[in-house]
C-alpha positions in Angstrom: 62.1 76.8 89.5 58.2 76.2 89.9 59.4 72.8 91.9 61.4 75.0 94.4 58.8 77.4 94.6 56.0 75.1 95.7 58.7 73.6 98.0 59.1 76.3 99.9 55.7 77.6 99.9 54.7 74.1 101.6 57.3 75.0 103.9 56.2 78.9 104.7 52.4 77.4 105.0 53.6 74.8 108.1 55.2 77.7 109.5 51.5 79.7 109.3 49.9 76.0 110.8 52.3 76.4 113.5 50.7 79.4 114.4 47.3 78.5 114.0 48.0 76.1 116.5 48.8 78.5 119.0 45.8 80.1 118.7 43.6 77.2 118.9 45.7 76.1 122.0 44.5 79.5 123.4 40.9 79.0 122.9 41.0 81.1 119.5 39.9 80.4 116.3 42.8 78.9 114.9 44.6 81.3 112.0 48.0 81.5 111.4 50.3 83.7 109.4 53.8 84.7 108.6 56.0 86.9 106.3 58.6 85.8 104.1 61.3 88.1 103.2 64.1 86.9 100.8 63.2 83.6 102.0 63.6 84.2 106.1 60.1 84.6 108.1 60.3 87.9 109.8 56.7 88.3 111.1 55.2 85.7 112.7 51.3 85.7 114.2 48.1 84.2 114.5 44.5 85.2 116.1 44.4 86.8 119.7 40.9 89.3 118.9 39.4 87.4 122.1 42.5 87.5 124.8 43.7 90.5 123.5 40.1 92.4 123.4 41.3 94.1 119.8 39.1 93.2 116.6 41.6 93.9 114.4 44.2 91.5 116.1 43.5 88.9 113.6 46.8 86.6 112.4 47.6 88.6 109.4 47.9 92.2 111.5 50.0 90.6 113.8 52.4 89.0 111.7 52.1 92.2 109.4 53.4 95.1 112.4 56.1 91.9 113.1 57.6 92.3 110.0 57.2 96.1 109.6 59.0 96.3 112.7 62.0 93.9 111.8 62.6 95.8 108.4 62.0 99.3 110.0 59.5 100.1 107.4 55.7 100.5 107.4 56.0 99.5 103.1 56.9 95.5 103.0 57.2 95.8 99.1 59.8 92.3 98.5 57.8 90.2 101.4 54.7 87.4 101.0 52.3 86.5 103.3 51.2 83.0 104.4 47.9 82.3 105.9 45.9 79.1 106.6 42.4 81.0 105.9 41.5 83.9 103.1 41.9 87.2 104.2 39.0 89.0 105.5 38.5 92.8 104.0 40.3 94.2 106.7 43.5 92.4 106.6 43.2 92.7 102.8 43.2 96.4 103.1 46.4 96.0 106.1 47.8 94.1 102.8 47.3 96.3 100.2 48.5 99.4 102.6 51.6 97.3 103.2 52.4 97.1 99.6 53.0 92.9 100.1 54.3 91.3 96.9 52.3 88.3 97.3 49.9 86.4 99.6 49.3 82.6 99.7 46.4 81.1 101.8 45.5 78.1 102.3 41.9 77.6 102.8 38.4 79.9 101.2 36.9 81.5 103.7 32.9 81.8 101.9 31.5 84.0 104.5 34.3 86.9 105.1 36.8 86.0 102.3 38.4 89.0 100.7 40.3 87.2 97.8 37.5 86.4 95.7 35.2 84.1 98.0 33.0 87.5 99.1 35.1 90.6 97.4 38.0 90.7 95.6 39.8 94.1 96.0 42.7 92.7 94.9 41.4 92.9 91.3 40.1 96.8 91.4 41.9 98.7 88.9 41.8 101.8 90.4 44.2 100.9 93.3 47.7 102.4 93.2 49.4 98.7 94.1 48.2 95.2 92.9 49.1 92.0 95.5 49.7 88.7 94.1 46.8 86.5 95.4 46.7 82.6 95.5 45.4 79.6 97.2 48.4 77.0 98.2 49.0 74.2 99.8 47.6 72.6 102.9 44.0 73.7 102.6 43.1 70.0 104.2 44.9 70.7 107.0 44.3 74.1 107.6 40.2 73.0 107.5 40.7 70.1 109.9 41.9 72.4 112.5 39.4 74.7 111.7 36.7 71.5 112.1 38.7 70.4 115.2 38.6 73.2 117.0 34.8 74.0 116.5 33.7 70.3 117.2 35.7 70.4 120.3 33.7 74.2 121.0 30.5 72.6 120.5 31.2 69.0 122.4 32.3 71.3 125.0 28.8 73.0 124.8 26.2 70.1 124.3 28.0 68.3 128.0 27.6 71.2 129.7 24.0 71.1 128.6 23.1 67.5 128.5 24.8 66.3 131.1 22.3 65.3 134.1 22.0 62.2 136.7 18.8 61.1 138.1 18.6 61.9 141.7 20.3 65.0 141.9 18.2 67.9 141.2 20.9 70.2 140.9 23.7 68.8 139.7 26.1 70.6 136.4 29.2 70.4 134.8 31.2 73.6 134.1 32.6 72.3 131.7 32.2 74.7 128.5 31.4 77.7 130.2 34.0 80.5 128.5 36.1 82.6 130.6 36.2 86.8 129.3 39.5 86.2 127.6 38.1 83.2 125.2 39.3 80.2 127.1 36.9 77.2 128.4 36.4 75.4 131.5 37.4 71.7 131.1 34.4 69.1 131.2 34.4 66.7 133.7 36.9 68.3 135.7 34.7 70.1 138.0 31.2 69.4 139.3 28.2 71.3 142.0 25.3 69.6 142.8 22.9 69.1 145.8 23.7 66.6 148.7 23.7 63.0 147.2 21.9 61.0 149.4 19.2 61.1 146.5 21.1 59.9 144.0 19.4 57.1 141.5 21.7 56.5 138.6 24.9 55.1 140.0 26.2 54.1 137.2 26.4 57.2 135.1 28.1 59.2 138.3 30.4 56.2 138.6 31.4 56.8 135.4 32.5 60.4 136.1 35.8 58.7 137.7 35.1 61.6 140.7 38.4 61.7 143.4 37.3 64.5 145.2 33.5 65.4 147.1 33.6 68.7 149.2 30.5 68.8 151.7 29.4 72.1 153.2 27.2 70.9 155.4 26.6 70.7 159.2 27.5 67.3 161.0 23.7 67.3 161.6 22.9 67.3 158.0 25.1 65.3 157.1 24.5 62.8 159.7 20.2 62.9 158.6 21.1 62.4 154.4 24.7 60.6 154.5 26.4 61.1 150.6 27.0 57.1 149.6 30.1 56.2 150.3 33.0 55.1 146.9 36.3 54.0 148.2 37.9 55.7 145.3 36.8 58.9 146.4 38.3 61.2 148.9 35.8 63.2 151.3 36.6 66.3 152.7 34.0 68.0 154.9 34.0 72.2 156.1 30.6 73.5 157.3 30.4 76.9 156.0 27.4 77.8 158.7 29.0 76.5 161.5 29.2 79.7 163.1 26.6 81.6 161.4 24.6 84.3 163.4 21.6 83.2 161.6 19.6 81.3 163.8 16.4 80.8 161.9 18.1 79.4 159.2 19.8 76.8 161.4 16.1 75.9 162.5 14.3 75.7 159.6 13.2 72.6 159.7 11.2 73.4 163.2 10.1 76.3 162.0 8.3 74.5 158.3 6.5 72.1 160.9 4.8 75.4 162.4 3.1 77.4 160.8 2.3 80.1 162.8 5.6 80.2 164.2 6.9 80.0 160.3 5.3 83.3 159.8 6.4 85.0 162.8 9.7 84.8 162.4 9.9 84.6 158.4 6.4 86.4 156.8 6.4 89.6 156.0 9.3 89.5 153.9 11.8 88.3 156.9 12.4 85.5 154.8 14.4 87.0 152.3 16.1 89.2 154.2 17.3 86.5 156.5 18.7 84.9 153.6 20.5 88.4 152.4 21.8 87.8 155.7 23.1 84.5 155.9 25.1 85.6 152.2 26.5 88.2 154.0 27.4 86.1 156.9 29.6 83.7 154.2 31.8 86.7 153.4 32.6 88.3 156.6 32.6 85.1 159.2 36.2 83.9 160.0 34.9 80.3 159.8 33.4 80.9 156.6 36.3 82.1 155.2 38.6 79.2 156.4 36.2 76.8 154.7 36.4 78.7 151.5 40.3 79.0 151.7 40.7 75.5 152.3 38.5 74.6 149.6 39.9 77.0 146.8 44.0 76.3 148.1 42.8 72.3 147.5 41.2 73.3 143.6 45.3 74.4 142.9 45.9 70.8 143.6 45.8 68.8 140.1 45.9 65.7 141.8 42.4 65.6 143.3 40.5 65.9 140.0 37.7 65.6 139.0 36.6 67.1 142.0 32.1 68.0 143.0 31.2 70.5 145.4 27.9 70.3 147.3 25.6 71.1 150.1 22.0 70.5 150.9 20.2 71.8 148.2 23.9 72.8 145.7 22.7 76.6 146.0 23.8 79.1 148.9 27.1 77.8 150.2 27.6 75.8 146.7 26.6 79.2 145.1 29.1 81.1 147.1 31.6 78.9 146.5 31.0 78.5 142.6 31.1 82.2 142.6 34.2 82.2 144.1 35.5 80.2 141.8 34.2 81.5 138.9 35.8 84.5 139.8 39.4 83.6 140.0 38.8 81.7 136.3 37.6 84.7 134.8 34.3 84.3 133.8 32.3 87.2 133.6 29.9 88.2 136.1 26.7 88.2 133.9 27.7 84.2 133.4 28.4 84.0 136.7 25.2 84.8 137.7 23.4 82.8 134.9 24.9 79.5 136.7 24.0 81.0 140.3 19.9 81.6 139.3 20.3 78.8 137.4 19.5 76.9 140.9 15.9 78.5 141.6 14.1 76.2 139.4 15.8 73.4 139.9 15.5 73.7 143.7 11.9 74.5 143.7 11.0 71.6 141.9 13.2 69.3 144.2 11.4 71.0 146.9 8.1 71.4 145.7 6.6 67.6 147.2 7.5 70.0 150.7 6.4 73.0 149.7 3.0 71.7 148.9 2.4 70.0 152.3 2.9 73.0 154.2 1.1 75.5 151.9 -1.5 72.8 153.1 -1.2 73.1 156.5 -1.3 77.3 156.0 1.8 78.3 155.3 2.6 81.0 153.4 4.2 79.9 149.7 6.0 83.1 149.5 8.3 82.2 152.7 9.2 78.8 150.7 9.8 80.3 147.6 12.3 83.0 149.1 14.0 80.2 151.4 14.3 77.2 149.2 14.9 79.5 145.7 18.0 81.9 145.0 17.3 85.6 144.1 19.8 87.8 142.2 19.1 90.2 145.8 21.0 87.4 148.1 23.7 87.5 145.2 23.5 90.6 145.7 24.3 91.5 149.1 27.3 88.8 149.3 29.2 91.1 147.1 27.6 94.3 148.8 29.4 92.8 152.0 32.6 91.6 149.8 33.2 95.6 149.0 32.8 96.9 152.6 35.4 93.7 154.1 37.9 94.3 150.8 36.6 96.8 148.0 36.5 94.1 145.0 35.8 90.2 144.8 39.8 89.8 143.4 41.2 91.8 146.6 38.6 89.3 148.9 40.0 86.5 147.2 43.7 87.3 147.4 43.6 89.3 150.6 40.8 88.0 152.7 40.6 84.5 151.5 44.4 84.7 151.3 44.8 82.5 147.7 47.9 83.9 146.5 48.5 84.9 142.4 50.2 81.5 142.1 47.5 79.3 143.8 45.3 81.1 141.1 47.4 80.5 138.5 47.5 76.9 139.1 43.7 76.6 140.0 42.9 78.6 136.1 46.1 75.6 134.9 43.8 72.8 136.0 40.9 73.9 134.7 40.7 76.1 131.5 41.7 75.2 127.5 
């Protein structure tokens, strides 16, 4: 009889990995569960608290309310419980409520464990109804996917950090940034930088096995700081200011050899708001827009990955168009605009050799600053201009951009764990 029993108790406890699978395959922390009852599982679960925004949605619950539904009962008095990890206090007190016969985990949890690693309430005498408690089999596997799944978090992490080439001021990996629902963007799928022409260490963005460079430059750009050409990679080209209305942008390299005529048209705070403007300009000008389209209907594409994005300096139209992105992956806005300032620095310091030399010949710094920097203000009035043309960034995107659900779909496919 004891044979049998741990037989099928190996067998219930795969059924609860199974799960745990699921929610590691969904960017949560893997926990399974399920309830036996008369030797059929009838509840089945395992952690959605992140995708389902519900704290108490932890693998237990669900598999819990699964069963309570299938008998028609909110009292599960002849079932048992399989989990990979201890119960935490809540899902013990879901437990007790329940009136479960017995629970089997497989793995301690020290830090939250209700079953004796942190609390036992099990073992209070005062409680009207006493569940069966016991560690079973599997624990190694249950704590390898546990393991697995936070080395893979933290890998995930440290590229998204680490990686950097020398040459390229602004170049990242979004790789490991975390959508609101708990997924992650893939590393070494997608890439933003500044133009490439500077680029030093060949060899470590050889190794990036790139297919794909987007440049959103002008053919006069372009044709001044050429990227170096790989015959593996494909080259697709959309200047996003082709048609811009703002001319003093389009100029600015006249304008930094004056001066004088620098201040006129840029001091007194010009500077920035030509730059609000030229944000604004992205958003509402047809051409824009048909850049943009092209470029996010091509990310649906798995083919063409890994795939960079870039411009001059990798922060205004390389901004806009990370933002766009970032958007239809679901990160959240506060992230998104983490990765958008994260530019300023990095820019300024690319810049600063230039910067210098015509603070020396009497220009004014703050001009620089507010042309070759990012402010959360320019940011800003993009997605001021985004609510007059279509009321929220998703309606631009689907509506003004014109990427249908399913193009998104397949873009978030590509790209998020």
């Amino acid at each position: 009889m004891m044979m049998e029993l741990e037989s099928s108790d190996f067998i219930f406890m795969q059924a609860a990995l199974s799960e745990a699978q699921k929610a590691a395959d969904i960017g949560e922390v893997p926990v399974g569960a399920v309830v036996v009852h008369r030797g059929e599982i009838i509840g089945r679960g395992h952690n959605q608290p992140i995708s389902s925004h519900d704290p108490s949605a932890h693998a237990e619950m669900q598999a819990i309310r699964q069963a309570a539904l299938h008998l028609g009962n909110y009292r599960l008095p002849e079932c048992e419980l399989f989990i990979t990890l201890e119960p935490c206090l809540m899902c013990s007190g879901a437990i007790l409520q329940s009136r479960i016969a017995r629970v089997v985990y497989a793995l301690p949890e020290p830090k939250t464990g209700a079953a004796g690693s942190v609390c036992n309430p099990y073992l209070e005498p005062r409680l009207n109804h006493h569940t069966q408690i016991e560690q079973g089999p599997c624990a190694a596997e249950a704590k390898q996917l546990l393991q697995d799944f936070f080395a893979q978090k933290r890998q995930a992490n440290e590229i998204a950090k680490l990686l950097s080439i020398d040459g390229l001021a602004n170049f990242r990996d979004f790789g490991g940034m975390k959508t609101a629902d708990g997924r992650v963007i893939r590393s070494h799928l997608l890439f933003r930088s500044d133009q490439l022409a500077g680029l030093k260490d060949q060899a470590t963005f050889e190794a990036l096995a790139i297919k794909t460079v987007w440049d959103f430059r002008s053919s006069a750009e372009i044709a001044q700081h050429p990227d170096p050409e790989w015959p593996q990679i494909r080259y697709v080209f959309g200047d996003v200011l082709m048609e811009s209305m703002q001319q003093s942008a389009l100029h600015l390299e006249t304008l930094l050899a004056d001066p004088q005529q620098l201040d006129l048209h840029l001091g007194r705070g010009q500077a920035a708001v030509m730059m609000m403007n030229l944000y604004r300009d992205m958003v509402s000008n047809a051409h824009a827009q048909g850049v943009m389209t092209r470029w996010l209907q091509s990310l649906s594409v798995a083919e063409q990955y890994p795939v960079l994005f870039h411009c001059t300096a990798g922060k205004d139209r390389t901004g806009w168009a990370a933002v766009l992105l970032l958007t239809i992956l679901g990160v959240p806005h506060e992230r998104i605009l983490r990765d958008y300032l994260a530019s300023h620095e990095r820019v300024l310091q690319k810049y600063q050799p230039m910067i210098t030399r015509c603070v020396a010949n009497g220009a004014d710094e703050a001009i620089l600053h507010a042309i070759f920097g990012v402010q959360a203000e320019y940011l800003k009035a993009a997605l001021h201009e985004v609510k007059k043309v279509a009321g929220t960034l998703p309606r631009y995107i689907e509506h003004i951009l014109g990427i249908s659900p399913q193009q998104q779909s397949a873009i978030r496919a590509n790209l998020l764990n």
